[in-house]
MARTORZA-801156 format. One record per residue (C-alpha): residue number from 1; residue in one letter; x, y, z. Coordinates in steps of 0.2 Angstrom, whole numbers. Example, Ala and Ser with C-alpha at 12.3 -4.5 7.8 and 13.67 -1.06 7.14 Angstrom:
// MARTORZA-801156
1_A_62_-22_39
2_S_68_-5_36
***
This chain:
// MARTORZA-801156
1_X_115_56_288
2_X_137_55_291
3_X_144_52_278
4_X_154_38_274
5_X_173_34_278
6_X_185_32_266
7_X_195_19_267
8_X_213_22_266
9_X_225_10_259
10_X_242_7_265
11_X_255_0_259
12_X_272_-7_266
13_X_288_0_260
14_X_297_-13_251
15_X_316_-14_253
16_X_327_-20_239
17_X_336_-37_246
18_X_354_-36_245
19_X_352_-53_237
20_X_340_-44_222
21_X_354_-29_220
22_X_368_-46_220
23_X_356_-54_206
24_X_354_-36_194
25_X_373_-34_193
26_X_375_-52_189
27_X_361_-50_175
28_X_370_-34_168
29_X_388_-42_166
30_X_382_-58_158
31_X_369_-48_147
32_X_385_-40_143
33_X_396_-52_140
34_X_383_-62_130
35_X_377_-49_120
36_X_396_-42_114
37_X_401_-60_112
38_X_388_-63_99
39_X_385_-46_91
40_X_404_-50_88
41_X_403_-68_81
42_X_389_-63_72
43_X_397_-49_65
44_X_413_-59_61
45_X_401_-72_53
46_X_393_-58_42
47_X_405_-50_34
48_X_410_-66_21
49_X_392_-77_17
50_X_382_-75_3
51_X_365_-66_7
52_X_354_-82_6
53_X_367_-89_23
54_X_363_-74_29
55_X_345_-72_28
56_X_348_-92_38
57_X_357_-83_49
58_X_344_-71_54
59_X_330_-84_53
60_X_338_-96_64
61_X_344_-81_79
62_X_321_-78_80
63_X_321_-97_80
64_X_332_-97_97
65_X_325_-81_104
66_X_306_-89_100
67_X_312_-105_108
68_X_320_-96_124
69_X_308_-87_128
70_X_294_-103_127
71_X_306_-112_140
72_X_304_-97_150
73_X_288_-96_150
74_X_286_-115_154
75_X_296_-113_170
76_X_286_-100_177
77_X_269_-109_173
78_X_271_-127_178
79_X_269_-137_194
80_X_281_-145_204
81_X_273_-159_210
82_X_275_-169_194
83_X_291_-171_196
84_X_293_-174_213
85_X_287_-192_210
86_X_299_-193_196
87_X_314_-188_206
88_X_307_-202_219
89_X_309_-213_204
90_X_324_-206_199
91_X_319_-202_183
92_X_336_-192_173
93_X_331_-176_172
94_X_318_-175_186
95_X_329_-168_198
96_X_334_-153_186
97_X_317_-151_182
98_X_313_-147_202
99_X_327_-134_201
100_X_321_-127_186
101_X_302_-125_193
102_X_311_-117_209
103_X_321_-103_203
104_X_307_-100_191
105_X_309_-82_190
106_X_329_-82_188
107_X_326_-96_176
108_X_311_-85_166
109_X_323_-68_167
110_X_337_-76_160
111_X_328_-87_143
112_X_315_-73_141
113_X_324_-58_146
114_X_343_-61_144
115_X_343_-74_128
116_X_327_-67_121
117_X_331_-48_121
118_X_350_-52_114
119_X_342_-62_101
120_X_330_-46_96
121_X_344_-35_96
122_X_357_-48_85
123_X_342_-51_75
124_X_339_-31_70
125_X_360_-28_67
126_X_360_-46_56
127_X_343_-38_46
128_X_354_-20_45
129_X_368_-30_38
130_X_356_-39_25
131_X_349_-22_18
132_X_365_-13_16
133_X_371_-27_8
134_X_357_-30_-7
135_X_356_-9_-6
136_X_375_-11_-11
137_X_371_-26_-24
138_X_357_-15_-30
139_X_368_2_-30
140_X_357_11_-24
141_X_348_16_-5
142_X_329_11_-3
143_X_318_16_12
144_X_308_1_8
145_X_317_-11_9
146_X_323_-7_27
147_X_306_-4_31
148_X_302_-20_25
149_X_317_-29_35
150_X_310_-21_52
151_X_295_-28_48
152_X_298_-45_44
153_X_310_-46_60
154_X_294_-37_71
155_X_282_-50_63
156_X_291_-67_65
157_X_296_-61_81
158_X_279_-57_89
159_X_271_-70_79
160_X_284_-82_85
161_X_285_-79_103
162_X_265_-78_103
163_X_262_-95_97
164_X_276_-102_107
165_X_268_-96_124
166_X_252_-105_117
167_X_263_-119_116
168_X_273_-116_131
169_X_261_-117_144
170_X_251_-131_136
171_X_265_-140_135
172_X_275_-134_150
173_X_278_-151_159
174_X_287_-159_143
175_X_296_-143_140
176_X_302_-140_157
177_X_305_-161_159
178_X_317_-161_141
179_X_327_-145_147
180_X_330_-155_163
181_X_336_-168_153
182_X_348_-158_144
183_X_354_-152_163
184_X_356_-167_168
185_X_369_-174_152
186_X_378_-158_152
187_X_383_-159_170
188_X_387_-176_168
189_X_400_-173_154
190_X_405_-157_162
191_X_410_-170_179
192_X_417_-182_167
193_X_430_-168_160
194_X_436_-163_177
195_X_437_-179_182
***
């Protein structure tokens, strides 16, 4: 009895598009600029609060990246259908929710990648600054409490961003309908202002 063929599996080489390369270097400079900007502000914002402002602080930069990284997760898993009969209604909002659904996967890099990633990074230098500060209150260095610290930040993170995606494709449609909203006002005051 012959044996049996194998099967041989191809696959087809897959060029990068010069659009894809365009869309990485456009990623890197604005990661760049982002993350300096803010590592700086933050930084500047640091130096002169008391520790409980800081410990807000720190709170409130998981709270955006948690946040971000929902929207983005909204994009990529809602339909665009819903909002096609909105736009027909010309619902505010509906239009920039269409856009949103579109250029799901630039949308999803930027809020899950871009925001959420600088907010990680800020989040961990904020949490350094916190420990060297009680370590200089308490006048002494403690292992602990830095382990602590990086725990914490790991916890509410994970934590955060697994409960938001939950959230975020349950209730993708409101989510990516809201951001839409906010589009929508922001390019009418930024018209307003050149106008």
């Amino acid at each position: 009895m012959p044996k049996p063929k194998k099967a041989k599996v191809k696959f087809k080489k897959v060029k990068l598009k010069k659009q894809s390369i365009k869309t990485f270097e456009i990623i890197i400079g604005v990661t760049f600029i982002i993350a300096t900007s803010f590592s700086y502000i933050f930084e500047v914002l640091m130096a002169d609060v008391p520790l409980l402002v800081a410990f807000l602080m720190l709170v409130s930069i998981i709270i955006i990246g948690i946040i971000c990284d929902g929207i983005g997760n909204a994009v990529v898993s809602v339909d665009e259908v819903t909002f096609h009969s909105m736009a027909a209604q010309k619902v505010k909002g509906a239009k920039e929710s269409i856009k949103l659904v579109r250029n799901a996967p630039m949308v999803a890099n930027i809020f899950n990648d871009v925001i959420g990633d600088i907010a990680g990074i800020i989040s961990g230098s904020t949490g350094t600054a916190i420990v060297l500060a009680l370590e200089e209150g308490f006048g002494r260095k403690s292992i602990l409490l830095s382990i602590a610290m990086s725990g914490f930040i790991a916890a509410m993170t994970v934590g955060g961003k697994a409960l938001g995606k939950s959230y975020a494709i349950m209730y993708s449609r409101y989510i990516v309908y809201y951001v839409g909203v906010c589009l929508y006002y922001m390019k009418r005051l930024f018209s307003r202002k050149k106008n």
